[in-house]
C-alpha positions in Angstrom: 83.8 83.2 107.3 81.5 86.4 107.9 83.1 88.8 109.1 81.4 90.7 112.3 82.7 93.3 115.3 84.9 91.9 117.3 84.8 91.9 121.1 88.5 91.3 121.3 91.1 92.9 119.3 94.2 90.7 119.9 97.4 92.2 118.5 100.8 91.0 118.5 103.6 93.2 119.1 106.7 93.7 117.0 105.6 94.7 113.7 102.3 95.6 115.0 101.9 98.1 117.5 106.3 98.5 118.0 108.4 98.8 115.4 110.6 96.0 114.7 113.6 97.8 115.5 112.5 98.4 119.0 112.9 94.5 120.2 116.4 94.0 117.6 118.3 97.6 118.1 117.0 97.9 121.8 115.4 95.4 123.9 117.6 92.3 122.6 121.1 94.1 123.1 120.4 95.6 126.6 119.2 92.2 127.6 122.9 90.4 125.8 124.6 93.7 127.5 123.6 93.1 131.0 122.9 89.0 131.6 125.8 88.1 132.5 125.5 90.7 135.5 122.1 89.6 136.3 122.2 86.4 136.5 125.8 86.8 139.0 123.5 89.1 141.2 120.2 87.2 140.8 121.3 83.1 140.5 120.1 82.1 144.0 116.4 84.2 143.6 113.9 81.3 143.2 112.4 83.0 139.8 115.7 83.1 138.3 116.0 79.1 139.1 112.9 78.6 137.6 113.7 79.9 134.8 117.0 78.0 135.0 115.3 74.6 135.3 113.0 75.2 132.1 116.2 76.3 130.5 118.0 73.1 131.5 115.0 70.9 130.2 115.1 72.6 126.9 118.5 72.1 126.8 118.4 68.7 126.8 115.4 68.5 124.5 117.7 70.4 121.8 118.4 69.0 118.9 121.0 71.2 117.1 124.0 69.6 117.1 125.5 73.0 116.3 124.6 74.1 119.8 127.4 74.7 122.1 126.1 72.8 124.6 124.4 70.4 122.6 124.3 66.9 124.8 125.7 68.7 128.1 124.3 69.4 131.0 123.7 72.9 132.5 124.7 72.7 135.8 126.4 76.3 136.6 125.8 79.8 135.2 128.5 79.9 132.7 126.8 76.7 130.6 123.3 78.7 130.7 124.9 82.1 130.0 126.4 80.3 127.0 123.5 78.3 126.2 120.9 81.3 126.4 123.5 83.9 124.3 123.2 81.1 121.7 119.8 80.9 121.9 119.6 85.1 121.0 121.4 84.4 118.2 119.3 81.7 116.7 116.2 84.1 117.6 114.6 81.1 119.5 111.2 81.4 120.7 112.0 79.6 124.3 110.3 80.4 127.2 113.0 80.1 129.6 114.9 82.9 127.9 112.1 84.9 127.2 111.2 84.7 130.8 114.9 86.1 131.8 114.8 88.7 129.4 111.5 89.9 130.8 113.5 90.7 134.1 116.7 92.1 132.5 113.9 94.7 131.0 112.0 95.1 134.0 115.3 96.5 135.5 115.8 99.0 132.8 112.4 100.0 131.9 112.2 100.8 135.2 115.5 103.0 135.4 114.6 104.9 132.2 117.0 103.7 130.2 114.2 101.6 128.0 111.0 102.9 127.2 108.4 100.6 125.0 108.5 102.6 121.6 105.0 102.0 119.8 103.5 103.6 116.5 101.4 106.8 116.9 98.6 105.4 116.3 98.2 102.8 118.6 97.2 104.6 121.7 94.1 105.9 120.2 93.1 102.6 118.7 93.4 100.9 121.7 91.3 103.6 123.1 88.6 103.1 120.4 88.2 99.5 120.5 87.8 99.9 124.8 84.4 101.7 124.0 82.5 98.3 122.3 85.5 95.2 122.8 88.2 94.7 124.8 92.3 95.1 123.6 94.6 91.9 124.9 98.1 91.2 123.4 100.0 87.8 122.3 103.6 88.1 122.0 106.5 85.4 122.0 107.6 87.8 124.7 106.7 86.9 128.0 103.7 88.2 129.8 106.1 90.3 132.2 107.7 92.0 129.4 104.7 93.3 127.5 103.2 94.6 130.7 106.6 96.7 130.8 106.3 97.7 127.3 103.1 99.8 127.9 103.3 100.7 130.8 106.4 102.7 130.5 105.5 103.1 126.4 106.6 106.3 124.6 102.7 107.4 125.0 102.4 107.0 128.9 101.1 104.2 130.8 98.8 102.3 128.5 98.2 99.4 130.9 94.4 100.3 131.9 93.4 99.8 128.0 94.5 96.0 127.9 92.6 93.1 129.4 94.8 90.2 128.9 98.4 89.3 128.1 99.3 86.2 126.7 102.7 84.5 125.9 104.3 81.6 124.5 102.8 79.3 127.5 100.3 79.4 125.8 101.2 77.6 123.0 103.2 78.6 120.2 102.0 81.2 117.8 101.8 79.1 114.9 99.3 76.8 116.4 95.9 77.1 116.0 95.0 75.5 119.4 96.7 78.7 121.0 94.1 80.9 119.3 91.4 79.2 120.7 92.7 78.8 123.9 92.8 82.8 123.8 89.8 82.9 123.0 88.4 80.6 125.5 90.5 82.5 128.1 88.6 85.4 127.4 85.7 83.8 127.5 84.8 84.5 123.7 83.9 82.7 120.7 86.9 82.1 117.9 84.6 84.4 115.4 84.6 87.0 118.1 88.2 87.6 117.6 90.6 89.4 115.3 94.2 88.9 115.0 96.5 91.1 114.4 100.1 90.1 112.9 102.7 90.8 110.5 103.5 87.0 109.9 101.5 84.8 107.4 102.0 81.7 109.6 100.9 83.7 113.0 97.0 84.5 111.0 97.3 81.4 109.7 96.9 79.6 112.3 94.2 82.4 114.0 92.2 81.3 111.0 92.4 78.0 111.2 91.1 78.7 115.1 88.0 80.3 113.8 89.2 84.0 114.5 89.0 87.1 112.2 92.6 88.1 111.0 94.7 91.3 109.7 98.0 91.5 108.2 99.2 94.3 109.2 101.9 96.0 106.8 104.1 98.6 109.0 107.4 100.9 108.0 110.2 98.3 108.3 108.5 95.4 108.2 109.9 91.9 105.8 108.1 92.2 102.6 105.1 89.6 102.4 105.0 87.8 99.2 102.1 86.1 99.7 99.2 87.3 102.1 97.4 84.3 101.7 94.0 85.5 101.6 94.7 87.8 104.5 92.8 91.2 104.9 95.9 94.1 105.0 96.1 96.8 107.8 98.3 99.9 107.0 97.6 101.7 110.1 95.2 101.4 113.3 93.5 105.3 112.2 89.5 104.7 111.5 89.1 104.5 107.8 85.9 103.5 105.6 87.3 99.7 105.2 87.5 98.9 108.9 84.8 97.9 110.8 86.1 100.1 113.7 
């Protein structure tokens, strides 16, 4: 595939544009610090029992029989408190808990005691690609919590430089089908998008969509043994091999 100037630059976030420790040394233990609280204060709101239901439907869908509440089912806020704390362990990519985490954050982003740490050089990137194409995100965070993420990043509100947020509703990451619903969304062709990423299987996927990729190698990152073909990214600062 040729490559050619994107209209969209789609990036993912941890590993990307945030360092990985801001979602494990920060984000994930304020939301295991203060669930337990929330969901006491916030059960009945009919958000939070959204989210419940989905949780209860994966539950049942799980298959671990490791699970503590493998085969049970969810009926009170202790068996989802226990359930979704599993789920952190395990990293999970589910929606439901994603989707609660997103408003544990909302609370503290919006307090000050969490602010979306992002490399240095992402602002002005994101500024630079505005001028020809357009800057949207795809995270296994939910859409709420990336918007909270730049807007109250380390580099000021960054909210106005992003045209679309995407999440795990729309398919996982590792499914090609998700990249070109993206792009459809967007109202672009597959070849008209890059991908940004630090995981193989993530540009994978984007590739096998049609869309331009990047592997993107950041401080702290897992080493990649394998790029796969990939093109590498070391940082988001105009250089001679990027088109932008």
């Amino acid at each position: 595939m040729s490559e050619m100037q994107p209209r969209i630059f789609l990036c993912d976030i941890e590993g990307t544009v945030a360092p990985i420790s801001l979602v494990s040394e920060q984000l994930f233990p304020y939301a295991r610090k203060h669930l337990a609280q929330y969901l006491k204060e916030n059960l009945a709101h009919p958000d939070v029992q959204k989210d419940l239901k989905l949780l209860a439907e994966e539950n049942r869908n799980e298959e671990d029989l490791e699970c503590p509440t493998h085969g049970m089912e969810i009926r009170n806020e202790l068996y989802a408190r226990t359930y979704l704390l599993w789920l952190m362990d395990q990293d999970r990519k589910s929606t439901a808990l994603k989707s609660l985490q997103g408003k544990i954050w909302k609370a503290g982003f919006e307090s000050g005691e969490l602010k979306g740490e992002l490399f240095a050089d992402v602002p002005g990137a994101f500024a630079r690609w505005n001028q020809s194409s357009r800057v949207a995100i795809y995270s296994s965070g939910s859409v709420d919590a990336q918007k909270l993420l730049f807007r109250y990043s380390t580099y000021g509100d960054l909210s106005p430089l992003i045209r679309g947020y995407f999440d795990t509703r729309t398919g996982a990451k590792s499914e090609s089908a998700s990249y070109a619903s993206i792009a459809a969304q967007l109202a672009v062709l597959p070849r008209e998008l890059v991908f940004f990423s630090d995981m193989v299987r993530e540009l994978n996927a984007a590739r096998e969509a049609g869309c331009q990729t990047r592997l993107v190698l950041r401080p702290g990152n897992a080493p990649v043994q394998d790029i796969d073909g990939h093109l590498l990214v070391e940082s988001f600062e105009p250089s001679a091999h990027l088109f932008w």
